[in-house]
C-alpha positions as CSV (number, residue, x, y, z in Angstrom):
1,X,16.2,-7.4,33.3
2,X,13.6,-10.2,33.1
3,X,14.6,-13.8,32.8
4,X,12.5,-17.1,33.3
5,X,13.5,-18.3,36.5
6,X,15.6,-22.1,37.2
7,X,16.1,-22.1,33.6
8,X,20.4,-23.0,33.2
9,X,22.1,-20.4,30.6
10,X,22.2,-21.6,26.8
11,X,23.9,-20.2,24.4
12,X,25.3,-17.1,23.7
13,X,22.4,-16.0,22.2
14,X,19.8,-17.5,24.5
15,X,17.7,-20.4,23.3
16,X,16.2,-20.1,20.3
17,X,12.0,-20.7,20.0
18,X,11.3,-24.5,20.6
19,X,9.2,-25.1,17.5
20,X,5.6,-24.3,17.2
21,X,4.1,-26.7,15.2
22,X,0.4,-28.0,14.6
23,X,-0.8,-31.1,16.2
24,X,-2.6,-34.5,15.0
25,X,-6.0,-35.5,16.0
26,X,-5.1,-37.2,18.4
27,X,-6.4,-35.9,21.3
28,X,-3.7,-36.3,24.0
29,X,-2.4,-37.7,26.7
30,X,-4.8,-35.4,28.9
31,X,-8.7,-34.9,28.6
32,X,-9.3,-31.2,27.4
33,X,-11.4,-29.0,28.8
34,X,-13.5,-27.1,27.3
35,X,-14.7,-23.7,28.5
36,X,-17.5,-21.9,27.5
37,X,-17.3,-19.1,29.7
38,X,-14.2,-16.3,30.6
39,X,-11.6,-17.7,32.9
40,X,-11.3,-16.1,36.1
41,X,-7.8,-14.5,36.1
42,X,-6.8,-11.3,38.1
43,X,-6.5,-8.3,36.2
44,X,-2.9,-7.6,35.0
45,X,-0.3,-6.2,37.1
46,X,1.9,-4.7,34.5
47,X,5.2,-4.7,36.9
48,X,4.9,-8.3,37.2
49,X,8.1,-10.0,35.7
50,X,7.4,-13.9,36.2
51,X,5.1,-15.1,33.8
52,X,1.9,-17.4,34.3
53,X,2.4,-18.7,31.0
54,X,5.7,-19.9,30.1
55,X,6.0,-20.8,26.7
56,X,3.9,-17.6,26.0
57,X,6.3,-17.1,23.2
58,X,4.0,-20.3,21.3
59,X,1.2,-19.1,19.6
60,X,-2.0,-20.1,19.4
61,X,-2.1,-21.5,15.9
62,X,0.5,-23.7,16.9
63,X,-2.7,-25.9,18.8
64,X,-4.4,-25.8,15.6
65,X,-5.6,-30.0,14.6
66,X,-4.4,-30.6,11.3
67,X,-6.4,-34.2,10.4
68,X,-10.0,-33.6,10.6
69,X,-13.2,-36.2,11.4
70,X,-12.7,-38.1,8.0
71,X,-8.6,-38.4,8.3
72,X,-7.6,-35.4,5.7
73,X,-4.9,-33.8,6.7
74,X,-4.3,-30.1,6.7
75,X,-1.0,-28.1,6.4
76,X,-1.1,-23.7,7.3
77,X,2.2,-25.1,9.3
78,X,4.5,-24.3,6.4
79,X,3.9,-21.0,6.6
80,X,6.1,-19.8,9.0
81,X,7.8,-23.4,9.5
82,X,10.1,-24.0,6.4
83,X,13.8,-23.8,5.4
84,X,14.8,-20.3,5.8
85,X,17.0,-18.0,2.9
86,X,20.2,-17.1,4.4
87,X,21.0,-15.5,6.6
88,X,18.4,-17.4,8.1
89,X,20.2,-20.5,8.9
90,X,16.7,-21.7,11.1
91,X,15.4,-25.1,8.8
92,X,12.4,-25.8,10.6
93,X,10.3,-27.4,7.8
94,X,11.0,-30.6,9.0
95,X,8.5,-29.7,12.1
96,X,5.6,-29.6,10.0
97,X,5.4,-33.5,10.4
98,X,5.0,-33.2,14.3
99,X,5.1,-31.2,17.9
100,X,8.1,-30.3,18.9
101,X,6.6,-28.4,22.2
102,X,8.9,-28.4,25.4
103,X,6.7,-30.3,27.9
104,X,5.0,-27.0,29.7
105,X,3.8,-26.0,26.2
106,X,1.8,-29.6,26.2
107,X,-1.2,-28.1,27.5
108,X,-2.5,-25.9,25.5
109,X,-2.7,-22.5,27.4
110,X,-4.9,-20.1,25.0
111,X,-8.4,-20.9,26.3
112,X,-9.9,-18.0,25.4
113,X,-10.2,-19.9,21.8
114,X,-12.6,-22.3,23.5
115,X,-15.5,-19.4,25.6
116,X,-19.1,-19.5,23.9
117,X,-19.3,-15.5,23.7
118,X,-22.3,-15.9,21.6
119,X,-24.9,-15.0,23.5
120,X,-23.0,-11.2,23.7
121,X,-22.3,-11.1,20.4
122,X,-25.8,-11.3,19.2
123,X,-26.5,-8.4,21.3
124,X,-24.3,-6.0,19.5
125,X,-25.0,-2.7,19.5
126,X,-23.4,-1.9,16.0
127,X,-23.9,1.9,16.1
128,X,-22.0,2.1,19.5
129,X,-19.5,-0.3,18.7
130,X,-18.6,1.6,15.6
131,X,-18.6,4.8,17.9
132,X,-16.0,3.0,19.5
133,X,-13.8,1.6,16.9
134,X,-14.1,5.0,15.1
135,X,-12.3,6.8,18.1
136,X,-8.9,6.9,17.8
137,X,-7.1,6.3,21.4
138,X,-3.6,7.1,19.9
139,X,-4.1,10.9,18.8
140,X,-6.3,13.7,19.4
141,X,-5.9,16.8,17.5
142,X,-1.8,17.9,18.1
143,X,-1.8,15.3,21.2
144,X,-0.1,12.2,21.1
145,X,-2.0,10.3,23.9
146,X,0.2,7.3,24.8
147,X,3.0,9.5,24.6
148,X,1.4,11.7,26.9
149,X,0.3,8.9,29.5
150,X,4.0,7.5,29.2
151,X,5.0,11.8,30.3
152,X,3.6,11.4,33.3
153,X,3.8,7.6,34.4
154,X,0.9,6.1,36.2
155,X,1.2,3.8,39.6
156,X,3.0,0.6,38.1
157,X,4.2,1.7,35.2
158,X,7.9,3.1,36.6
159,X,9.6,-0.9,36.7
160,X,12.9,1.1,37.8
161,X,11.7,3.9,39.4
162,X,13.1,6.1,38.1
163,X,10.4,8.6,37.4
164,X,10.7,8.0,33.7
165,X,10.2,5.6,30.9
166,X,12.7,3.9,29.8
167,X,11.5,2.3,26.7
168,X,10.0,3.2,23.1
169,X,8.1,6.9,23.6
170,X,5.4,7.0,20.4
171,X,6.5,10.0,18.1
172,X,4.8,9.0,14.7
173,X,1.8,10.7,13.9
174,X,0.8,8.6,11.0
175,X,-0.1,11.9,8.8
176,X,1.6,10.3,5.4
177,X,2.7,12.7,2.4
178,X,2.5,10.8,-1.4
179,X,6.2,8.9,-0.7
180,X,4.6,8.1,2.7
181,X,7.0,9.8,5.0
182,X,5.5,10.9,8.1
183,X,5.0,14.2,9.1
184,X,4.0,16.1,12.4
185,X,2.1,18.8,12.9
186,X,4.5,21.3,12.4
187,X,5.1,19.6,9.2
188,X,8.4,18.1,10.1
189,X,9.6,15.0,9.1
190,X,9.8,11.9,11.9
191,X,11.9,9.8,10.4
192,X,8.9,7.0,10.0
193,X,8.5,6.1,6.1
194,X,5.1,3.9,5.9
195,X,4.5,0.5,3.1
196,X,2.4,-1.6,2.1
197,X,2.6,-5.1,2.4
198,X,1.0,-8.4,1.2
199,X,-0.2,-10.2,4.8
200,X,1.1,-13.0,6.2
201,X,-1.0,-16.1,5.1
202,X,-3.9,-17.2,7.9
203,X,-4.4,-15.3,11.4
204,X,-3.3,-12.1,9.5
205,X,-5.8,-12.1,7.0
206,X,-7.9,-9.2,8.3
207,X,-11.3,-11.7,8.0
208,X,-9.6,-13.9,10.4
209,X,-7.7,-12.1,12.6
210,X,-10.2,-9.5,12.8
211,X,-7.6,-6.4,12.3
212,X,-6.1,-4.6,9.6
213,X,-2.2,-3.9,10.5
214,X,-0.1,-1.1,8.8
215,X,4.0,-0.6,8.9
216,X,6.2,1.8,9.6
217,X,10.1,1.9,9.0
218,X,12.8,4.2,10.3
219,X,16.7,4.4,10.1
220,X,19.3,5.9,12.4
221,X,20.1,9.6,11.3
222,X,23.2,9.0,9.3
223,X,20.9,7.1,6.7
224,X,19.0,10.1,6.4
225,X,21.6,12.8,5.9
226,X,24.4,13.0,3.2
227,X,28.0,13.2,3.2
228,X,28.0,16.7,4.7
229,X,25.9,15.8,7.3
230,X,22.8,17.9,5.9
231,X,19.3,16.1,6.1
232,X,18.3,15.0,2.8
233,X,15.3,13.3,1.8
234,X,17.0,12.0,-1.4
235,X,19.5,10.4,0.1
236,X,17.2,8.6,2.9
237,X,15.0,7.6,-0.2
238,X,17.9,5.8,-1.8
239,X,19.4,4.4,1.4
240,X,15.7,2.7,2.0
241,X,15.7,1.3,-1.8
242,X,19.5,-0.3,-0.9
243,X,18.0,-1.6,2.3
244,X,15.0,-3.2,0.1
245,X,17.4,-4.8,-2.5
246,X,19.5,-5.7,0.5
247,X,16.5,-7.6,1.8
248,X,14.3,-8.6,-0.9
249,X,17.7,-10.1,-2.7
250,X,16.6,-8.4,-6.0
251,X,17.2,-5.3,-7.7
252,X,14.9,-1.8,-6.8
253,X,13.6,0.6,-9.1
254,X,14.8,4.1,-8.1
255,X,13.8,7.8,-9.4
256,X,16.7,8.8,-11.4
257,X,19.8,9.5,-9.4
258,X,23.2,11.2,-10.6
259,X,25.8,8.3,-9.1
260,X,28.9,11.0,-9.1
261,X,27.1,13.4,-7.1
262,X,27.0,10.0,-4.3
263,X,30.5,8.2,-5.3
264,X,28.3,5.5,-5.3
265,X,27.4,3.3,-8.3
266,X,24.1,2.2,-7.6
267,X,23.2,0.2,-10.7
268,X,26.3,-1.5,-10.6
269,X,27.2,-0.8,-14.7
270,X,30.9,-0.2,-13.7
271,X,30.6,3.9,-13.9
272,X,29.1,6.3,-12.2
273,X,26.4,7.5,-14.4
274,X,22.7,8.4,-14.1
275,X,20.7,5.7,-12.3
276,X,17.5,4.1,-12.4
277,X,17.6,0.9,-10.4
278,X,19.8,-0.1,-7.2
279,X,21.6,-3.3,-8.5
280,X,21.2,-6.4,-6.2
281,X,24.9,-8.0,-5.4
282,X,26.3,-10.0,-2.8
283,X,29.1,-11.8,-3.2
284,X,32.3,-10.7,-1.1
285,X,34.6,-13.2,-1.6
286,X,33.9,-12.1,-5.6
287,X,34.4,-8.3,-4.9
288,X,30.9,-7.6,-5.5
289,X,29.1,-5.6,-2.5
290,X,27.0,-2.8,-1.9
291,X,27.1,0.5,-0.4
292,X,25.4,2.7,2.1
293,X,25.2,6.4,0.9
294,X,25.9,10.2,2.1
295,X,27.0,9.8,5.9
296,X,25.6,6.5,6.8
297,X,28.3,5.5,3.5
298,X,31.1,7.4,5.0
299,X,30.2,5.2,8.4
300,X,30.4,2.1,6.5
301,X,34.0,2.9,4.6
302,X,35.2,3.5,9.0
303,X,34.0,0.2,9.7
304,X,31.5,2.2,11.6
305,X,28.7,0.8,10.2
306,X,27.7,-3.1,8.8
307,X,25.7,-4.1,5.6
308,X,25.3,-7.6,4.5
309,X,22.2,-9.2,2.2
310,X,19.4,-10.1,4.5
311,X,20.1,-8.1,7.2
312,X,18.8,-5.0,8.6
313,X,21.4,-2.1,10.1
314,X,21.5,-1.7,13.6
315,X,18.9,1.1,14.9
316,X,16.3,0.0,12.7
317,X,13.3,0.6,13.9
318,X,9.5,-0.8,13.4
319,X,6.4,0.3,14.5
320,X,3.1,-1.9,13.3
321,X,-0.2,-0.6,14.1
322,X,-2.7,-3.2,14.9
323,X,-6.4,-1.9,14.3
324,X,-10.2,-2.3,14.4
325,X,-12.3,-3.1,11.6
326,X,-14.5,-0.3,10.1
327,X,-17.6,-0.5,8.1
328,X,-17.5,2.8,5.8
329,X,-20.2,4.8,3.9
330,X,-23.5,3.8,2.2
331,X,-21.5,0.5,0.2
332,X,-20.3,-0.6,3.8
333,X,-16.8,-1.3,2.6
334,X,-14.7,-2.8,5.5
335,X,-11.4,-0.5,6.0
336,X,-9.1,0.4,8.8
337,X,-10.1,2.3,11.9
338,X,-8.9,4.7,14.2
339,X,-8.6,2.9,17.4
340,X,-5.8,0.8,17.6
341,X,-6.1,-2.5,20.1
342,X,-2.4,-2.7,19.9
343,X,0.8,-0.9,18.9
344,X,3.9,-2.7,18.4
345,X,7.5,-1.6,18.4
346,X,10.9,-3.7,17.3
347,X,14.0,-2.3,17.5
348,X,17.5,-3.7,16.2
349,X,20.2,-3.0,18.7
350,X,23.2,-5.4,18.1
351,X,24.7,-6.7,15.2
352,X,25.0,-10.7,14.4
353,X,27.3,-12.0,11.5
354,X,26.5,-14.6,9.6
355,X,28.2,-17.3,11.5
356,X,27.0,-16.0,14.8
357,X,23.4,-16.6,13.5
358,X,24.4,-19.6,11.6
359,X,26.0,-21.0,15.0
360,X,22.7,-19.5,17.2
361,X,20.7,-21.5,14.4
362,X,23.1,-24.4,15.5
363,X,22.9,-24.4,18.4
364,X,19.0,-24.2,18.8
365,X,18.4,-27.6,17.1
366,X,21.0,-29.1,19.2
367,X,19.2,-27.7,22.6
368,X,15.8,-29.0,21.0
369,X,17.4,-32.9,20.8
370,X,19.3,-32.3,24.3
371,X,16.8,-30.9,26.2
372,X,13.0,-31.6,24.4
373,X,11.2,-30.5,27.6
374,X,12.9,-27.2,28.3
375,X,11.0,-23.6,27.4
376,X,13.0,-20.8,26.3
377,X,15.0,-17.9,27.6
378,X,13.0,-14.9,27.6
379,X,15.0,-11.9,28.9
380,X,12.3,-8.4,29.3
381,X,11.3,-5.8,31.5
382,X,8.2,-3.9,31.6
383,X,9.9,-0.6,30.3
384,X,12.4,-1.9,27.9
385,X,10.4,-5.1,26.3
386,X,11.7,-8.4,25.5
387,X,14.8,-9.5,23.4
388,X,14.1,-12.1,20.6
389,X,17.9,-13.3,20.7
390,X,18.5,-12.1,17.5
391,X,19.6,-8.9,18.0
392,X,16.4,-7.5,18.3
393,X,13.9,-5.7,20.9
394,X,10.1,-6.1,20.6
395,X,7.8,-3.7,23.1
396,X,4.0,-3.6,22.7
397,X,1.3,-1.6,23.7
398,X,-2.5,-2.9,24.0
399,X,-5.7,-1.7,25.3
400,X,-6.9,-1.5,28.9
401,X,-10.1,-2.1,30.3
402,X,-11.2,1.5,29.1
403,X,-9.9,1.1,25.8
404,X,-6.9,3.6,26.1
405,X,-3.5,2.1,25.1
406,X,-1.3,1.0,28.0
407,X,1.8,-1.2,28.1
408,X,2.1,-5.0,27.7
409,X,2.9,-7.0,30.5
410,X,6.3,-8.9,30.2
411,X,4.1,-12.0,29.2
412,X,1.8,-10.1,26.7
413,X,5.0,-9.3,24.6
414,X,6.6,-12.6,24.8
415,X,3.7,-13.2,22.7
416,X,5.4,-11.1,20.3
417,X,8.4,-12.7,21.0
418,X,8.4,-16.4,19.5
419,X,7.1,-15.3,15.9
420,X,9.9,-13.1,15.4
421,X,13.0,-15.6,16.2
422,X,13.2,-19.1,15.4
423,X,11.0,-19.9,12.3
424,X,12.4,-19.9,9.0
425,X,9.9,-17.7,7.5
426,X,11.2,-14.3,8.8
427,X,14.1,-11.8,7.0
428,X,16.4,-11.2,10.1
429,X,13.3,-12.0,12.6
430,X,11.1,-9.0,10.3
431,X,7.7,-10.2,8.2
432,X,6.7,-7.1,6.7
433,X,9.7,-6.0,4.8
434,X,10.7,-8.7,2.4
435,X,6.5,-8.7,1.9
436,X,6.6,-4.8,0.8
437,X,4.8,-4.3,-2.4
438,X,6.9,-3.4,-5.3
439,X,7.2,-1.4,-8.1
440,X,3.9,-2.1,-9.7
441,X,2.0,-0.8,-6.7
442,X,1.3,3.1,-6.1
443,X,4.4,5.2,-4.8
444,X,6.3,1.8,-5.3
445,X,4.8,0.7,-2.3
446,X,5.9,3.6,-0.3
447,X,2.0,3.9,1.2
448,X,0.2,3.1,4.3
449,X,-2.0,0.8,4.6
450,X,-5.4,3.1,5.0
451,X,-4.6,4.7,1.8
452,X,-7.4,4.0,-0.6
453,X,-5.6,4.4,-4.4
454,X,-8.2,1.9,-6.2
455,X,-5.0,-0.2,-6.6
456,X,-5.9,-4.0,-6.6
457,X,-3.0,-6.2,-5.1
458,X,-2.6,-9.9,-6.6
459,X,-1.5,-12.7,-5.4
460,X,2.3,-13.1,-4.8
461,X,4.1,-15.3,-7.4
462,X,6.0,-18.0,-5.2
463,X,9.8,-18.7,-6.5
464,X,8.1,-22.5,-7.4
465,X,5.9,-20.1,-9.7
466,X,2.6,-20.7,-7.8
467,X,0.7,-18.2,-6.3
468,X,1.3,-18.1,-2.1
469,X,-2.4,-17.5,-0.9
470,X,-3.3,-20.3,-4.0
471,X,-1.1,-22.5,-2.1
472,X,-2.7,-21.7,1.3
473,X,-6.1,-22.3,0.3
474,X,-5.1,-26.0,-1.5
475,X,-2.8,-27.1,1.0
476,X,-4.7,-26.4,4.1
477,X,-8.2,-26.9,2.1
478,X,-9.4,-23.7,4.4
479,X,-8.7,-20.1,4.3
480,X,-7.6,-19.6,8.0
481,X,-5.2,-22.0,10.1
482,X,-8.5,-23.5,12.3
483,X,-11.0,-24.0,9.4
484,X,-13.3,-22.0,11.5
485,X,-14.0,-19.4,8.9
486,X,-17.6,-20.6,7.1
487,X,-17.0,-17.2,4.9
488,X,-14.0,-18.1,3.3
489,X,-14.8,-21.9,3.0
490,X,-17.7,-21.1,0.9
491,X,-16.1,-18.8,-1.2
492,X,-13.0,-20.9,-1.9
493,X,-14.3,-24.4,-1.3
494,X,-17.5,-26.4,-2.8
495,X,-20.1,-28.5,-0.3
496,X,-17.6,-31.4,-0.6
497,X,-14.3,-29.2,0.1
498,X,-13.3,-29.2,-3.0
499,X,-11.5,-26.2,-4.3
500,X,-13.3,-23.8,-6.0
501,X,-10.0,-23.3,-8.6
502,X,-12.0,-20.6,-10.5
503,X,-12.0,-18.1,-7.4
504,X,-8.8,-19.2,-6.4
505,X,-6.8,-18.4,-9.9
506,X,-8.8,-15.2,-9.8
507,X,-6.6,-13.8,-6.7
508,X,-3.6,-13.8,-9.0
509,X,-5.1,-10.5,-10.0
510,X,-7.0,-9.4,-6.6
511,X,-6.9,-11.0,-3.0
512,X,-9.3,-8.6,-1.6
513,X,-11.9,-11.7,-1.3
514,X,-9.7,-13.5,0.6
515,X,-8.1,-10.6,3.0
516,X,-11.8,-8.9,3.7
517,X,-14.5,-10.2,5.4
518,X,-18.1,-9.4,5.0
519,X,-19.6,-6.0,6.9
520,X,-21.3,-8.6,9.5
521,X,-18.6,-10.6,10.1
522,X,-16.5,-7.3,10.7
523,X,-18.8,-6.0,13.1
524,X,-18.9,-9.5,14.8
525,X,-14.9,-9.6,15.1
526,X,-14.8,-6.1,16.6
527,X,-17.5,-6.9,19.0
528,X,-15.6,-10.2,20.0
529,X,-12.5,-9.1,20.4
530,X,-13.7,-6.1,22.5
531,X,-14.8,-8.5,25.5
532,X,-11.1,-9.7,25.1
533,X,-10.7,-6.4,26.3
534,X,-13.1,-5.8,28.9
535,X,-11.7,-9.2,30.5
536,X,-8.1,-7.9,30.3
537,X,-7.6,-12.0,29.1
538,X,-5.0,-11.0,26.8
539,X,-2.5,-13.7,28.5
540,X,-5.2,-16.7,28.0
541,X,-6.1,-15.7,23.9
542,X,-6.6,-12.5,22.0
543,X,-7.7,-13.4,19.1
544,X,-11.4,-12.5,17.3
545,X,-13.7,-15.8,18.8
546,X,-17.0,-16.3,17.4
547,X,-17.7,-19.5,18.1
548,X,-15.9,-22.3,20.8
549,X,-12.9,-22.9,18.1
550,X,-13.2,-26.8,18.0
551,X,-10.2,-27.6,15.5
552,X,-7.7,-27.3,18.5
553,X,-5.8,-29.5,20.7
554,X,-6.2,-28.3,24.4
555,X,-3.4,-31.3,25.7
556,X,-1.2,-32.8,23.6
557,X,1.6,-35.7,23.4
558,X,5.6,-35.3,23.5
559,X,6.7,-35.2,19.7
560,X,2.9,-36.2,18.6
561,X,2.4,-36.5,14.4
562,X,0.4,-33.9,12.3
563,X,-0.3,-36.5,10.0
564,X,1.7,-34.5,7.6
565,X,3.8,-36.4,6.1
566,X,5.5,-34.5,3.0
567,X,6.6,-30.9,4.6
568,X,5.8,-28.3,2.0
569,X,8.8,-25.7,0.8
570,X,8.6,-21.9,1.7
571,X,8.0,-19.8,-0.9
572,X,11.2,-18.3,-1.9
573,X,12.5,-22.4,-2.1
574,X,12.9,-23.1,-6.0
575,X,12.3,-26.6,-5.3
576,X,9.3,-28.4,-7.3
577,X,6.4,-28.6,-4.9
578,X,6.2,-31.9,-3.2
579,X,4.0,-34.8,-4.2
580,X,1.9,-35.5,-1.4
């Protein structure tokens, strides 16, 4: 196993992530260079374990310059960087205000956000780059072709020689029925249930991050069979609305489901009648718990198997799709394509209490006052990915040179790493989850992504009872964390930068104008992100460039101010928003 070398041992959970957080204007203890053409790095060599990059696990959003030329100051921080619900004891709001970067993290690594690629991308050749994105590199006909690479392991890819991989194999095919199970193409059932999701506010927005993501969810068999130990859709249907109540912290609409024939009373009425909804309760030290059902219930009564509000069982698994843009049909609508630039896998492997994350979440703050200048543990291999410290294992797959999917090198999924432990904006390290849609949406959200069912998603209502992407736009006064996105600005924002509150209250009833970027700019994000590829300069940037990105810090101070001053809640915080 991988660890950072002549880094001491922390705790027993490793060191959580160091903080991220968005820097002030001013420009540094260092002069920062600007580059306007690739870096020259070596190409990857996916067995390499030491990192170039240590604090990898920061991402680049984290450089992002928060006061601008006339002294406003701009907050996306608060997105992931707020108080966390329980069992997320991380309270990182506080580090909206100011860096909290360990001192290798004080230069700002991600240079790919500052190449000129214009010159190439104005000479796009759109009908072979939608050739391209149109392609799938994941599956052709009854072939899955990353599994089938990973069969028969090419030089460099065997970390322990062993003349097999050791890690994730793929084995979804992403062919969907109407509950969005996944089927392969002898019709059986994977296991893989997809669902749609509201994005993450900023890079994930598919006009700024220049991809459209999709996920996947699958439990351990015992969810998926009942108490006989007979497969049974039904029962794995229930067991996923429990795991949603579990992590949403809010009761789930089921089909209706005989509660005697289970032993299980689901909507919590005191008998075991006919039910309609899995009732939300957590309070142990009141009597008042939930149950697993069929075997994965019997498991639980043995003590063979945990559940606690907020947190996922052990063997859950993930699997997130990361995909091109597509311009589609005469209206050139901007959808989802085939090809795939990366494929990412998390599965949980080890159960955490609530005071073992509580003293983890402890004992991170105290490491960040101790030892300011220290980088975290990161401990991965090339086969078996990296651990978030959580409980968890991430592994990632991304393009190669030639556009077929290979593995991540240990430092391309510590990428991965820092967004998924140590922020307060994740549901036991997961995004996607607690961001399903709900029972409004088609198939109660039970859909993936590419599905085109007319529905039109609104704006999330905030527990503060504002709208989350409302609260984006007016606290960061752009639409994406480096106010690089002219599209977005002038839909949402006047000449003066005022907002335009008429578009804004109209995503309460559709954020598709603030998710989808124009057909151009689609193109133009595909095309960019492509010579990322070409490059292999995944480990300096890989995000969709357009331009030199010129709100970012390339060197920084110890501890320097964002020039935000009054930290903004997360969105399930009940709070009053604060006066700034």
């Amino acid at each position: 196993m991988f660890r950072l070398a002549s880094l001491p041992a922390v705790s027993l959970l490793g060191l959580l992530l160091m903080g991220c957080q968005v820097a002030s204007s001013d420009p540094g203890p260092a002069k920062a260079s600007v580059p306007d053409q690739p870096a020259q790095r070596p190409a990857p060599e996916l067995s390499n374990l030491q990192p170039v990059n240590v604090s990898a696990y920061i991402p680049p959003q984290c450089y992002a310059n928060t006061i601008d030329e006339r002294g406003g100051v701009h907050n996306p921080c608060f997105v992931c960087h707020h108080d966390g619900w329980r069992p997320n004891f991380i309270g990182d709001g506080s580090v909206q205000t100011a860096y909290d970067l360990p001192d290798p993290a004080l230069n700002n690594p991600w240079t790919n956000l500052r190449v000129d690629r214009r010159a190439e991308l104005a000479a796009i050749d759109e009908p072979e780059l939608l050739a391209y994105v149109r392609r799938s590199n994941y599956r052709e006909g009854d072939q899955l072709l990353l599994a089938a690479r990973l069969s028969e392991l090419p030089p460099g890819w065997d970390q322990d020689d062993d003349g097999s991989w050791s890690g994730y194999v793929p084995d979804a095919w992403f062919e969907f029925d109407a509950r969005g199970f996944d089927h392969g193409p002898d019709g059986a059932l994977t296991g893989w249930r997809a669902y749609a999701f509201r994005p993450l506010p900023g890079a994930f927005f598919p006009t700024n991050g220049g991809s459209i993501g999709d996920a996947l969810i699958r439990l351990p068999k015992a969810f998926r069979r009942d108490a006989a130990g007979v497969d049974s859709l039904a029962v794995y249907e229930l067991n996923l609305a429990i795991l949603e109540a579990l992590i949403t912290r809010a009761d789930v609409a089921i089909e209706p489901s005989i509660e005697r024939d289970l032993g299980v009373d689901l909507d919590g009425d005191g008998s075991l009648g006919i039910a309609t909804i899995v009732h939300f309760q957590w309070a142990p030290l009141r009597g008042q718990t939930m149950r697993w059902v069929g075997e994965a219930g019997l498991a639980q009564e043995r003590g063979e198997l945990e559940l606690a509000a907020g947190l996922f069982p052990v063997g859950t698994e993930f699997l997130h799709s990361v995909r091109y843009l597509d311009v589609a049909g005469p209206e050139r609508r901007v959808v989802m394509a085939p090809r795939m630039k990366e494929l990412r896998y998390a599965r949980k492997r080890r159960w955490l209490s609530y005071s073992e994350l509580d003293a983890a979440a402890a004992e991170d703050a105290k490491q960040r006052i101790d030892f300011p200048a220290r980088v975290r543990d990161v401990f991965a291999d090339l086969e078996r990915g990296a651990s978030t410290g959580i409980g968890w294992v991430m592994q990632g797959f991304i393009e190669d040179a030639g556009g077929e999917l290979r593995p991540q090198t240990v430092e391309e999924t510590m990428f991965c790493v820092g967004c998924h432990s140590g922020v307060g904006a994740t549901d036991d390290g997961i995004y996607s989850f607690g961001r399903k849609l709900g029972p409004d949406a088609p198939a109660r959200g039970w859909t993936h992504t590419a599905t085109d069912n007319g529905h039109r998603v609104g704006d999330h209502t905030r527990a503060d009872d504002l709208g989350e992407y409302a609260t984006y736009l007016i606290e960061n006064e752009a639409g994406d964390d480096f106010r690089a996105n002219q599209e977005l600005l002038a839909r949402f924002f006047d000449e003066h930068g005022e907002p335009r509150m008429q578009a804004i209250n109209a995503l309460a009833e559709d954020v598709s104008p603030l998710l989808l970027p124009s057909p151009e700019r689609a193109l133009a994000l595909d095309a960019a992100y492509r010579l990322v590829v070409r490059e292999q300069s995944y480990a300096l940037g890989r995000d969709s460039v357009l331009a030199p990105t010129m709100n970012l810090h390339m060197a920084l101070a110890p501890a320097q101010p964002t020039g935000i001053e009054v930290p903004v809640h997360g969105p399930r915080d009940r709070r009053p928003r604060p006066v700034r």
